[in-house]
RODO-2510 file (C-alpha; in nm, 4 decimals, decimal comma):
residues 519
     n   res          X          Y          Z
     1     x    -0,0706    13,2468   -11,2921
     2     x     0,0371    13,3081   -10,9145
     3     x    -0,2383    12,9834   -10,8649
     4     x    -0,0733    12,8334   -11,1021
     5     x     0,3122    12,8560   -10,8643
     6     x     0,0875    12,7841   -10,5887
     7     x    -0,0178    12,4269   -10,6826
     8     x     0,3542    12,2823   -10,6797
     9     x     0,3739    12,3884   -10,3039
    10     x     0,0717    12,2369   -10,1718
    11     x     0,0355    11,8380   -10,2616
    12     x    -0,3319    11,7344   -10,2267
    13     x    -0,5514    11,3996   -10,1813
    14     x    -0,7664    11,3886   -10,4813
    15     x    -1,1225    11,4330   -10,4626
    16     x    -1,3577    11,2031   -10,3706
    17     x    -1,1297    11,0919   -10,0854
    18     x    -1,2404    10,9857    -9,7488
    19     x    -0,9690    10,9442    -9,4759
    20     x    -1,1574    10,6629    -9,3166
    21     x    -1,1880    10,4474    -9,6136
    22     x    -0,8789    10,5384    -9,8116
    23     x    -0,6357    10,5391    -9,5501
    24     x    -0,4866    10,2428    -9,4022
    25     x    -0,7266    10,0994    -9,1002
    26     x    -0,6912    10,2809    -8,7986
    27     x    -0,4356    10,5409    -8,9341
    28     x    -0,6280    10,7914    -8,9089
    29     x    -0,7291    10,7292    -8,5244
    30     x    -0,2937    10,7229    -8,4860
    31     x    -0,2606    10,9921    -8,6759
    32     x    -0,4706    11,2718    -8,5418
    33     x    -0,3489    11,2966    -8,1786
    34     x     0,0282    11,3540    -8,3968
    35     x    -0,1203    11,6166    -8,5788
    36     x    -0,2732    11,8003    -8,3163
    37     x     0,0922    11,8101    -8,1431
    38     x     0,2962    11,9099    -8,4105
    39     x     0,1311    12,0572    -8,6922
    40     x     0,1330    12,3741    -8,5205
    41     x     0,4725    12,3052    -8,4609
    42     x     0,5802    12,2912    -8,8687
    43     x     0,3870    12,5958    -8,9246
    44     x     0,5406    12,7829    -8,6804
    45     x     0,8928    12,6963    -8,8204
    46     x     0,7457    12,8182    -9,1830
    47     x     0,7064    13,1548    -9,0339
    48     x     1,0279    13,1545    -8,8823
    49     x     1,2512    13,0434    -9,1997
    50     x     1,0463    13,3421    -9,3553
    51     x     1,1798    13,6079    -9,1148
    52     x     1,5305    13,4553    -9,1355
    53     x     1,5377    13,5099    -9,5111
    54     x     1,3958    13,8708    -9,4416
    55     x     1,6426    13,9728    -9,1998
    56     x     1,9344    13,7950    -9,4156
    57     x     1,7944    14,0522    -9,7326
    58     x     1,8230    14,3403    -9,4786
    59     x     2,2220    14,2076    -9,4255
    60     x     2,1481    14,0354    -9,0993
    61     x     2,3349    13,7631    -9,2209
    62     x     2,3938    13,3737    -9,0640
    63     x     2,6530    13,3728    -8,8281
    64     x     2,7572    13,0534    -8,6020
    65     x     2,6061    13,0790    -8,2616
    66     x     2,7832    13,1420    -7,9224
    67     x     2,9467    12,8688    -7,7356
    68     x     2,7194    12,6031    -7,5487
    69     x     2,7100    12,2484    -7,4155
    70     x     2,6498    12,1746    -7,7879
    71     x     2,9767    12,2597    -7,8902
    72     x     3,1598    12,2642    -7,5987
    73     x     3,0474    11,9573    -7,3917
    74     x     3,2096    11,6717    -7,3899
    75     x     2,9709    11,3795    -7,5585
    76     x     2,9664    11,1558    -7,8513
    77     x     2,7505    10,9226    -8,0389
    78     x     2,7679    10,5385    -8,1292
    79     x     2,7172    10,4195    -8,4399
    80     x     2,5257    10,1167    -8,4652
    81     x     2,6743     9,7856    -8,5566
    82     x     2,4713     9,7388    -8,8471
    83     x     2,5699    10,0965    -8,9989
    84     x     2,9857    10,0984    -9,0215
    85     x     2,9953    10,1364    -9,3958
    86     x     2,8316    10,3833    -9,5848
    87     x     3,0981    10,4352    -9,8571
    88     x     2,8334    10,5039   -10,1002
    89     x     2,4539    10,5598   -10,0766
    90     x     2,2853    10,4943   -10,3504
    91     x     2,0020    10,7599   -10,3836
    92     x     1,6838    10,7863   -10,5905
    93     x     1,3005    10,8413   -10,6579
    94     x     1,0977    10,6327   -10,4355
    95     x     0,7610    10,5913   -10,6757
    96     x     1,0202    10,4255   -10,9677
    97     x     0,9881    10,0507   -10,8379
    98     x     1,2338     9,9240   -11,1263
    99     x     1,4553    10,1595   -10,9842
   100     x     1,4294    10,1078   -10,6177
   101     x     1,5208     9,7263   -10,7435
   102     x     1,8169     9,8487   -10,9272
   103     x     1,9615    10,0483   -10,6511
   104     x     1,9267     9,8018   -10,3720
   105     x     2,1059     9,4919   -10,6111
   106     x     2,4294     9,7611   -10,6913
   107     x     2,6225     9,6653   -10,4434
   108     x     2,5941    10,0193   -10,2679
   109     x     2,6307    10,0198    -9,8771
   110     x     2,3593    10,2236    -9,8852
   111     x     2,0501    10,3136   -10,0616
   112     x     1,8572    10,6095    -9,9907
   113     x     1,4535    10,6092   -10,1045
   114     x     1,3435    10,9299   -10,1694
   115     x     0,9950    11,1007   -10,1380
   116     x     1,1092    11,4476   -10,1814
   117     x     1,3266    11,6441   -10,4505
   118     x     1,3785    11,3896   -10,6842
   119     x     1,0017    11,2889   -10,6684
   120     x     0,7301    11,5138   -10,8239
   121     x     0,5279    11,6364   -10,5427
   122     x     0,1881    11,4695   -10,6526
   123     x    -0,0608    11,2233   -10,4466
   124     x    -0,0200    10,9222   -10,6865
   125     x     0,3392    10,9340   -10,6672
   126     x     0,3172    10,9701   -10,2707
   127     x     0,1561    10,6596   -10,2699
   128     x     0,3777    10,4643   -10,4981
   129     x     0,6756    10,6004   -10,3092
   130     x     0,5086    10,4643    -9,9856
   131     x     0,4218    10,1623   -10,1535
   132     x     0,7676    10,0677   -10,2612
   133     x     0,9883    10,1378    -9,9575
   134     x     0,7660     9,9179    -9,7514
   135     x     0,8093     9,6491    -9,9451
   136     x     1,1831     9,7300   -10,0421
   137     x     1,2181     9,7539    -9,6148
   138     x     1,1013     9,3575    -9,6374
   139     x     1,2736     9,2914    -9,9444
   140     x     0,9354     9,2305   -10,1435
   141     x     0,9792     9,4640   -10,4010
   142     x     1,0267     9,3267   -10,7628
   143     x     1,0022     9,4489   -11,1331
   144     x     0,9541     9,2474   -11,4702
   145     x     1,2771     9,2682   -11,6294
   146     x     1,0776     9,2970   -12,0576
   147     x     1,4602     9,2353   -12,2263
   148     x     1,5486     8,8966   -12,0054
   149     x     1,1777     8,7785   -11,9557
   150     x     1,1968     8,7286   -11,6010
   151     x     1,0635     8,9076   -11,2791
   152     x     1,3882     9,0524   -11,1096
   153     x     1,3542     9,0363   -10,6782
   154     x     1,5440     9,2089   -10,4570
   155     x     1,8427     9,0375   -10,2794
   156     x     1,9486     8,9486    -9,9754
   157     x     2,2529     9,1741    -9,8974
   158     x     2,3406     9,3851    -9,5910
   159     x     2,2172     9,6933    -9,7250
   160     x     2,1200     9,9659    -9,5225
   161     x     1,8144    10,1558    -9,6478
   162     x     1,7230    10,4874    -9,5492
   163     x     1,3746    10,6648    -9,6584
   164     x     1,3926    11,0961    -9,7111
   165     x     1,0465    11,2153    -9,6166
   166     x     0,9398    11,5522    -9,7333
   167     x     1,0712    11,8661    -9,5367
   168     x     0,9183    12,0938    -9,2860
   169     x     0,8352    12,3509    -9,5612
   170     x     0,5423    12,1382    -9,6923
   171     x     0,2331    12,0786    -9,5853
   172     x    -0,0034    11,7737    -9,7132
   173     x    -0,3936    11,9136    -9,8285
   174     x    -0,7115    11,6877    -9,8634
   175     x    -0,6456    11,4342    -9,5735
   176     x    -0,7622    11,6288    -9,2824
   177     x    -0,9939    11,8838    -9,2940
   178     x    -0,7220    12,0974    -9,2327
   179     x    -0,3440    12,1042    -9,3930
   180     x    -0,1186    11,8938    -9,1911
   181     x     0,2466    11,8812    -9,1898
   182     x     0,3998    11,7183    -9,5125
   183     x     0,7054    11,5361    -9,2908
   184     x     0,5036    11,3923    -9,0326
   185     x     0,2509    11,2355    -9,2971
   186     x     0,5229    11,0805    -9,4483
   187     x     0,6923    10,9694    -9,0955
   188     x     0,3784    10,8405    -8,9754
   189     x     0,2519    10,6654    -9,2838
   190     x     0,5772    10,4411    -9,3210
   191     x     0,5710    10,3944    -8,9467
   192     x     0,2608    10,2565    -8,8810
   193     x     0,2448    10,0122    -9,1947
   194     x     0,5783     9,8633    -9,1618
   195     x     0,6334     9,5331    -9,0967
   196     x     0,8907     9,5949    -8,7812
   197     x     1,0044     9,1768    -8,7419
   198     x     1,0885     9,1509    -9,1001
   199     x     1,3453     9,4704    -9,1056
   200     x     1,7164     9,3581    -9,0820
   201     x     1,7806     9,7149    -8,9364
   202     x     1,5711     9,9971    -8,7247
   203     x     1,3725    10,1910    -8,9786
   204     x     1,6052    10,4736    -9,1051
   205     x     1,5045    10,8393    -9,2352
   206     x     1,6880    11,0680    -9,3945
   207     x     1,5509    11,4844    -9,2939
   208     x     1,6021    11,6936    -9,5432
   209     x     1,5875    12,1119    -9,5953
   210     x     1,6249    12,2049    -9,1952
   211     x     1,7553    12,5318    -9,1358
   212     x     1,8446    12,5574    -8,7811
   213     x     1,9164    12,3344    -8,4829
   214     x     1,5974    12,4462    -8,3184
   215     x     1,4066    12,2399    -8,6136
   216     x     1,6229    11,9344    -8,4819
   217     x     1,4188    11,9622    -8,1582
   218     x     1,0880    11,9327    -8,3117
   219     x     1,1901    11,6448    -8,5646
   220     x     1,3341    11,4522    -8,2415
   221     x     0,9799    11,4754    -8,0273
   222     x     0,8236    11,3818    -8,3355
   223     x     1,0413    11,0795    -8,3862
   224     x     0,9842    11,0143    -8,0060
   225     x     0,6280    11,0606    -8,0204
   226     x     0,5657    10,8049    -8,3028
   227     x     0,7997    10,5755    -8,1992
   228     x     0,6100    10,6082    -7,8458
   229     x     0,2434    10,5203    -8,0215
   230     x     0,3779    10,2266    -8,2017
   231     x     0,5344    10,0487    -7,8495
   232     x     0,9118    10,1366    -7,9713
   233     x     1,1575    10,2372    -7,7950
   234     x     1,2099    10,6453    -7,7931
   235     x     1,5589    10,6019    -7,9698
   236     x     1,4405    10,3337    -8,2333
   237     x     1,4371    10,5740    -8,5281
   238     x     1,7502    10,6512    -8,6641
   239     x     1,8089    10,8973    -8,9066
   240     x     2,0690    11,1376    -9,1514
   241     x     2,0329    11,4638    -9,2224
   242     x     2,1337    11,6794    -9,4721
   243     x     2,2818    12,0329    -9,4487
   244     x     2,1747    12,1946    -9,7247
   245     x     2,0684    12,5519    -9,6512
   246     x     2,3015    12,8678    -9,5452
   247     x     2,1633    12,8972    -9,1788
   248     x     2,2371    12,5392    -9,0805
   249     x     2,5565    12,5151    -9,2043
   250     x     2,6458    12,7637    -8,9030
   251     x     2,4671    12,5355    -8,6563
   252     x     2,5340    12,1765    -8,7533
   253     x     2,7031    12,0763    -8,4397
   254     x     2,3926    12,2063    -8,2446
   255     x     2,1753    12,0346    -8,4536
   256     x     2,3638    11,6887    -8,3830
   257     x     2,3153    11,7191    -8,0439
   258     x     1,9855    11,7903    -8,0370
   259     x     1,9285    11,4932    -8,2232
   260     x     2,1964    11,2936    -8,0476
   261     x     1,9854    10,9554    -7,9958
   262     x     1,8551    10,9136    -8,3136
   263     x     2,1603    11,0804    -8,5529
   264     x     2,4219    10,8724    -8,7258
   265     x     2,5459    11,1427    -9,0004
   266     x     2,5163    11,4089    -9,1658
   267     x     2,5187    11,4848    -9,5611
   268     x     2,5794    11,7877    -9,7634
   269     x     2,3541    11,8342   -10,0100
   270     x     2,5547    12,0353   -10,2620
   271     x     2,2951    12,1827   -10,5254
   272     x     2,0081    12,3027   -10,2539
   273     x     2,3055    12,4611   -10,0454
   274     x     2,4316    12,6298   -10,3491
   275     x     2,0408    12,7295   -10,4136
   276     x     2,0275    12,8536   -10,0515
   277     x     2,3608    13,0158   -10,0909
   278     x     2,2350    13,2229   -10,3562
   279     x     1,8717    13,2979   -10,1874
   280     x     2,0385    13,4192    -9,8655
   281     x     2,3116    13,6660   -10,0544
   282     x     2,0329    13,7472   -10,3364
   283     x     2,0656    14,1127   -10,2747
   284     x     2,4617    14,0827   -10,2892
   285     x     2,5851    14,1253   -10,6449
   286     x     2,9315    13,9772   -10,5239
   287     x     2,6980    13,6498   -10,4912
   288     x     2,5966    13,6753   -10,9051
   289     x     2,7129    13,3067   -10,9800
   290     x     2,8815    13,1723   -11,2638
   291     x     2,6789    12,9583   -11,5442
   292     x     2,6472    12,6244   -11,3057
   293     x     2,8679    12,4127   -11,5234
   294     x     3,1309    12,5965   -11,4766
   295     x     3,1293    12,6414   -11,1193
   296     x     3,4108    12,3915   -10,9668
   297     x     3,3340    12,1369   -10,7916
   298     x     3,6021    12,2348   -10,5088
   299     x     3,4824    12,6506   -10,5079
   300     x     3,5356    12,7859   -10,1437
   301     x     3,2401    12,8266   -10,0747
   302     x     3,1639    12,4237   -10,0860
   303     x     3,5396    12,3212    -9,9616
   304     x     3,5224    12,5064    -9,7125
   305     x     3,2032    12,3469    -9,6050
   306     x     3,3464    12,0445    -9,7395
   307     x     3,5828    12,0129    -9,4610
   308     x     3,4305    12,1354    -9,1619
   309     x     3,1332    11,8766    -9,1633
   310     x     3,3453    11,6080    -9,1414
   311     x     3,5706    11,8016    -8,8566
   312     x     3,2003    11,8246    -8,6491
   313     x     3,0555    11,4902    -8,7335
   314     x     3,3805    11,3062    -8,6388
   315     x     3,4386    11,4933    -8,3279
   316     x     3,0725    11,3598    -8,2023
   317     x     3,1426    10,9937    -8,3578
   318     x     2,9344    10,9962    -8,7053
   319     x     2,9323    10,9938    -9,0561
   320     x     2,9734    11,3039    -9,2751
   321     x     2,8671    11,1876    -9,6316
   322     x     2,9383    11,3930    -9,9646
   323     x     2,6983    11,5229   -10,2419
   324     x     2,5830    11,4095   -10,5538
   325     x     2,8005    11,4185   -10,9074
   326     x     2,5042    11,5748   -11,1274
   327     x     2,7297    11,4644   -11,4597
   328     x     2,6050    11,1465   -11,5283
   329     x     2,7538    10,8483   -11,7495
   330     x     2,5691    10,7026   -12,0226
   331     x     2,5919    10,3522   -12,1648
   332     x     2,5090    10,4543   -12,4990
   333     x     2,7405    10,7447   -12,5441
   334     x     3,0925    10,5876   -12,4899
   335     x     3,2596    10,9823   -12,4713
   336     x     2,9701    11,1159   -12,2254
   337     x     3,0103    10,7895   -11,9994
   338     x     3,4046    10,8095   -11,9853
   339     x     3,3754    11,1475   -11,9152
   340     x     3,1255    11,1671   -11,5903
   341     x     3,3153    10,8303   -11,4578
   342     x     3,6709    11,0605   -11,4816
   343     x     3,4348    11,3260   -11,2970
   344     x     3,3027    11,0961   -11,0395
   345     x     3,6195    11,0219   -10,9501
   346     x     3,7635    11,2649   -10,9289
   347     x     3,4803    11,4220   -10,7615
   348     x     3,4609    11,1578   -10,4693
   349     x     3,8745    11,1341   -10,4243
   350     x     3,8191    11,4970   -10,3166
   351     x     3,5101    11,4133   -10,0837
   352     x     3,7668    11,1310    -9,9571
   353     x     4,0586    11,3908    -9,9212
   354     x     3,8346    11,6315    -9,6775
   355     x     3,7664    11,3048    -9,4315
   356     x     3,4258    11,2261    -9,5957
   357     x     3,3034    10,9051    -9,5069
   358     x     3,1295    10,8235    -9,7976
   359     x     2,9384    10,9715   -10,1012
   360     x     2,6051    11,0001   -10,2832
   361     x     2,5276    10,8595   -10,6114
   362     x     2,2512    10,7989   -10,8373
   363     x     2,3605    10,5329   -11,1290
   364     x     2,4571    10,1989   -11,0373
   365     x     2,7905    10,1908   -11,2813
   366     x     2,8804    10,4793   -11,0485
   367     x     2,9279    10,2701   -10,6836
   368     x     3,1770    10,0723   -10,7537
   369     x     3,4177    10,4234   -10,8696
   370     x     3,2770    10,6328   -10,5598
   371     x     3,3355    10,3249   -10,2875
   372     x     3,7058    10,2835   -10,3945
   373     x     3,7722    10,6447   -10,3468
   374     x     3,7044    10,5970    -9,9935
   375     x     4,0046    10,4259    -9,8237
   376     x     3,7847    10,2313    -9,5207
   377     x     3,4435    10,1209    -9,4416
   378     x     3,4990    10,4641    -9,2800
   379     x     3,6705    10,7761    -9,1561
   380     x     3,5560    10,8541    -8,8436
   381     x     3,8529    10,8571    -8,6209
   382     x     4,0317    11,0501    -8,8806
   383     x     4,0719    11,4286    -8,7780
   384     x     4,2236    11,7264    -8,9756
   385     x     4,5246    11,9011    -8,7459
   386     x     4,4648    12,2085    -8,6962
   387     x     4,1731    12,2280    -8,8442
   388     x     3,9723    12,5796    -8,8182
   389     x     3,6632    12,5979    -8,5861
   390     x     3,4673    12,8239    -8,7161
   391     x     3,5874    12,8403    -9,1046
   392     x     3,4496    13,1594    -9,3202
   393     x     3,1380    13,0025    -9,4665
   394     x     3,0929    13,2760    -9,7165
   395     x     3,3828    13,3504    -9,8996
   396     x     3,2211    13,4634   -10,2787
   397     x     3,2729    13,3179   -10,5342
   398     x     3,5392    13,5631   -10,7593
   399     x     3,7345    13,4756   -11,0230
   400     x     3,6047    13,1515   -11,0834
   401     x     3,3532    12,9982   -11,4057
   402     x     3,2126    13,2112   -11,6331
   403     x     2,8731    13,4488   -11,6746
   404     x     2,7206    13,3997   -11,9903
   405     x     2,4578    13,4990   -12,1664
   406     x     2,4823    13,1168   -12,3148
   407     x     2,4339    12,9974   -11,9720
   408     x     2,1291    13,2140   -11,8793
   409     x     1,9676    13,0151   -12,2210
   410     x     2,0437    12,6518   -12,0100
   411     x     1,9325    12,7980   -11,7548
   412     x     1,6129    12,8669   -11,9360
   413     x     1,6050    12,5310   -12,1001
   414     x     1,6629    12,3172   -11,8292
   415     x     1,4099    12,5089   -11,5865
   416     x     1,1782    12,4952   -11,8401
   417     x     1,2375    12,0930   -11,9150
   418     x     1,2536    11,9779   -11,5128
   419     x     0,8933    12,1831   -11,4676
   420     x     0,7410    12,0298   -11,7602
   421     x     0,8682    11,6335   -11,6158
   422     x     0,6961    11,7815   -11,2701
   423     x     0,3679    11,8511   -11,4663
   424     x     0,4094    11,5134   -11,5945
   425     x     0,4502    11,3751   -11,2631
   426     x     0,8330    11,3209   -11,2627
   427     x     1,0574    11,4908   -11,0613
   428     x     1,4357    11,4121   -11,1353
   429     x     1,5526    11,4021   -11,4707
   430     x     1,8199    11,3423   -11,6726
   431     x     1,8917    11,6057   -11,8874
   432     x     2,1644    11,6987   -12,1562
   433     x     2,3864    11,4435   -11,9646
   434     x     2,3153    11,5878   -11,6179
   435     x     2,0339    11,4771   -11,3564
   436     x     1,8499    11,8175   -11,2809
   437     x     1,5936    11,7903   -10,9763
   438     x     1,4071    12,0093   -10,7908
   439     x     1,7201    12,1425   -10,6086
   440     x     1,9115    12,2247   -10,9996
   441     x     1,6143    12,3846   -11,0905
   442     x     1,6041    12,6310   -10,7842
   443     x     1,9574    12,7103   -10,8503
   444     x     1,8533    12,8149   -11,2159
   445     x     1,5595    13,0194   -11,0972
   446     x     1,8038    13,1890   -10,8503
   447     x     2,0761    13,2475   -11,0989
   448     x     1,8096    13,4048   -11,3629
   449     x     1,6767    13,6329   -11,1258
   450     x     2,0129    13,7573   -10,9550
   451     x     2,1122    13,7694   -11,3468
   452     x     1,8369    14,0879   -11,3814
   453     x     1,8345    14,2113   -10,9992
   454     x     2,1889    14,3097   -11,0865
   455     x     2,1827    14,3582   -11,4460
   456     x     2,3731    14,7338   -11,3947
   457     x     2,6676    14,5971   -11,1948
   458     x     2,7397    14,2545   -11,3127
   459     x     2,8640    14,1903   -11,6853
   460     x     2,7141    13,8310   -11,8274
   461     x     2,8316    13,8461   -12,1902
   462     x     2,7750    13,6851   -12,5158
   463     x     3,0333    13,4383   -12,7560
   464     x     3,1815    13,8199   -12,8369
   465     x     3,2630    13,9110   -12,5089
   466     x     3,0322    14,1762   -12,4845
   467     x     2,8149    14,2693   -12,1930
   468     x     2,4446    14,2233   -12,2267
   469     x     2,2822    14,3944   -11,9775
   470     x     1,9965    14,0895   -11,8815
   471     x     1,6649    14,2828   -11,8689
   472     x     1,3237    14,1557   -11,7689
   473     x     1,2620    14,1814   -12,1671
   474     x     1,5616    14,0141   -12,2875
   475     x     1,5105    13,7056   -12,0278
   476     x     1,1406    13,6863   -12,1586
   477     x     1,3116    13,6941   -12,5108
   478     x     1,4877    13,3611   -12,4211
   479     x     1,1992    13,2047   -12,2614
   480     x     1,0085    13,2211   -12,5805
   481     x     1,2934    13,1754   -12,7841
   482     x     1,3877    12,8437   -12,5585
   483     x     1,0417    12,7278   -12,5424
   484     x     0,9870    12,7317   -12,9271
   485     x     1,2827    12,4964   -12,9765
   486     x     1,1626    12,2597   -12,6949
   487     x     0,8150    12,2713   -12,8164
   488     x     0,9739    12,1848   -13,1629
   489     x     1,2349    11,9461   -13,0962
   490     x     1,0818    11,7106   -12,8326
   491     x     0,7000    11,8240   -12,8256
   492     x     0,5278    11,4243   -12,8446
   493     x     0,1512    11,6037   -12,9882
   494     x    -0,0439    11,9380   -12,9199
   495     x    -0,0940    11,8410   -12,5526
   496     x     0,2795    11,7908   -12,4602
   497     x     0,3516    12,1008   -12,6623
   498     x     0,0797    12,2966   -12,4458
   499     x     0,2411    12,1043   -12,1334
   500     x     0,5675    12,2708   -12,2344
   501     x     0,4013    12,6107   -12,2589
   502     x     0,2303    12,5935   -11,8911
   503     x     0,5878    12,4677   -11,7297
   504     x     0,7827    12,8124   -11,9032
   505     x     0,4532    13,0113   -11,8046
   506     x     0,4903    12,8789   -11,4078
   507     x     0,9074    12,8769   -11,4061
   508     x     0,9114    13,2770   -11,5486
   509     x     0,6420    13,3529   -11,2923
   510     x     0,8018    13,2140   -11,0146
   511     x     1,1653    13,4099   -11,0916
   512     x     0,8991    13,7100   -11,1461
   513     x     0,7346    13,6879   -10,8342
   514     x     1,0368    13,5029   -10,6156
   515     x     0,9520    13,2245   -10,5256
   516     x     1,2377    13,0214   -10,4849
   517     x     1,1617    12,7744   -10,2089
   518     x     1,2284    12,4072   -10,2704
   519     x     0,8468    12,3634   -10,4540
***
């Protein structure tokens, strides 16, 4: 079973393939000399995340770092003429082409194209998501629209696109004779096919899952270093990132400025910062969160986080963008769709209210909601008096939602439903009115397992109020009890029902064995 978890970490050409012949011409010849440099590099920072975690389980916790030119000199960043608004990015799975289409004709200021969490981790979907953003980059891509007959193009608009590559936790098998590092295959793949004259703006990344402002360092040489092979200039890449582990969220002004010529804003990415939240503290039984649900959407723990990105970002002249609303409307279901719209905007008003800049979303009938929310193309000279410097970053989260035994059983169910999309190469899905990706699904794997690690101290109780003290047994009780109704209520044949039997075999093992990084 433990090869089993393994798999979902490791994404890996298929066999039979030969670099020379089945990557582009000469890649491979552009590519090496890259590797060489800073493959090394990514592992190194593997190790180091590793020992961070360790030391935060033995209560050497994240703390912000002493004063430095970082935080204390006086610099600032231009935005680029062609990126004032970002009111709304669009955001969404990079290998769904009828959905890249979709995204880029809402309207949104921004679309993001993503080959990470809301992508399932697998080789053919690597290449569709390459596929599609460099033709969506050109405006090439198209779909055939089967209810209005027609092919549907994308068009012209003043869009800016920006492409998440996989983080510096994975690493890519089956191209090199050795593994090489997951974010610089991606960086390096989109780079050297792109069709630079065509692009109405620099090509734009988006980094995702860094935990320190030493990582920003090795992301900026790599930028340099590839823009620096292809003839660019060493700023040309520009690129967001998102803050969405513990450790960073101490060091985000230090991370800004060591990213300074290629950084135009930062995002927080709610659900993996709650995940990381909840990884860093999982030995705390103060940290035992609430059923997700019920968790509001302005807790301390994300206000107060909330309001100091925007304080940093504005301070050194970019954007700070807000999170994604996982409640999701729904054409077809008039009360679920008014519902998530009231949520969205209420949702983004708040994002607004902290000095956000702008917002992720995921469904087109959600832009136009989360751009009005936002009183100008942006925020930036906008400052909070008296804002705190150093706000408490960890303040737990008592007296708010509710710890049920009911929500352990979503918990189960959903886990259970995103792994079996991943085995059928999908990564985001939506799910009982909710989109669930990789970063939900590490929050329910968290919340399980701090559910059992602190079974004696922590009361989750059933529709009677009374404790149930959440033993290994009883949890495997609810994965079989869980996977018989899936297996019975949306089971296609025998193989989708044995597909829904390996995805609760791999999601138990992982809470068993704790795994709980972003795979």
């Amino acid at each position: 079973m433990a090869d089993m978890v393994t798999t979902f970490e490791m994404n890996s050409a298929p066999r039979g393939f030969a670099a020379e012949r089945d990557l582009p011409p000469g890649f491979l010849a552009f590519y090496a000399p890259l590797h060489q440099a800073f493959t090394p590099r990514q592992q190194l920072v593997r190790k180091i995340r590793a020992k961070t975690l360790a030391l935060s389980h033995q209560g050497q916790l994240p703390q912000y770092p002493p004063p430095s030119v970082a935080s204390e000199g006086d610099w600032r960043i231009t935005l680029p003429e062609w990126c004032q608004d970002q009111r709304n990015q669009m955001t969404g799975p990079a290998d769904d082409g009828e959905l890249v289409v979709k995204m880029l004709n809402s309207g949104a200021p921004g679309v993001m194209l993503d080959l990470e969490d809301s992508m399932a981790n697998a080789w053919p979907e690597l290449l569709k998501g390459y596929a599609n953003i460099l033709k969506a980059v050109t405006g090439e891509l198209s779909y055939f629209d089967k209810k209005r007959n027609k092919e549907v193009a994308i068009a012209p608009s003043q869009t800016v696109i920006f492409n998440r590559l996989r983080g510096l936790h994975l690493s890519q098998a089956g191209v090199l004779s050795e593994v090489t590092s997951a974010s610089l295959f991606d960086l390096c793949m989109l780079a050297y096919q792109v069709d630079y004259p065509r692009l109405k703006h620099p090509l734009a990344f988006y980094i995702p899952k860094s935990e320190s402002a030493e990582e920003a360092f090795l992301w900026r040489d790599m930028l340099q270093a590839v823009a620096k092979a292809k003839g660019l200039p060493a700023d040309y890449f520009k690129v967001m990132a998102l803050v969405e582990s513990h450790p960073l969220a101490y060091q985000t002004e230090e991370f800004v400025y060591a990213l300074r010529e290629h950084i135009i804003g930062l995002n927080l990415g709610r659900w993996d910062y709650m995940a990381s939240l909840i990884h860093f503290n999982l030995n705390d039984p103060a940290w035992v969160l609430p059923d997700r649900n019920t968790i509001p959407h302005d807790v301390a723990f994300f206000q107060n986080l909330r309001n100091l990105i925007p304080e940093v970002c504005h301070r050194r002249g970019i954007f700070a963008i807000g999170g994604m609303t996982a409640l999701f409307p729904d054409r077809q279901n008039q009360e679920l769709n008014t519902r998530a719209l009231a949520v969205l905007e209420k949702d983004k008003k708040n994002e607004a209210s902290c000095l956000m800049d702008g917002a992720w979303t995921g469904h087109p009938d959600q832009n136009e909601i989360a751009v009005s929310q936002f009183p100008k193309p942006n925020q930036i000279s906008a400052r909070r008096p008296n804002a705190p410097r150093y706000p408490d970053l960890r303040p737990p989260p008592a007296g708010v939602g509710q710890k049920t035994v009911a929500g352990t059983r979503a918990a189960v169910r959903i886990a259970i439903r995103y792994r079996h999309g991943v085995l059928s190469n999908k990564g985001a899905s939506l799910l009982d009115g909710y989109m669930e990706d990789l970063a939900t699904d590490r929050i329910y794997r968290l919340m399980i397992a701090q559910r059992i690690r602190h079974k004696d101290t922590v009361a989750i109780v059933d529709d009677s109020g009374q404790k149930v003290v959440h033993t290994p047994e009883l949890v495997t009780k609810i994965f079989d009890e869980e996977l018989s109704k899936l297996q019975a209520e949306l089971a296609k044949d025998d193989a989708d029902r044995n597909r829904y039997k390996v995805a609760r075999e791999i999601t138990e093992n992982m809470i068993r064995e704790n795994v709980f990084d972003p795979i």
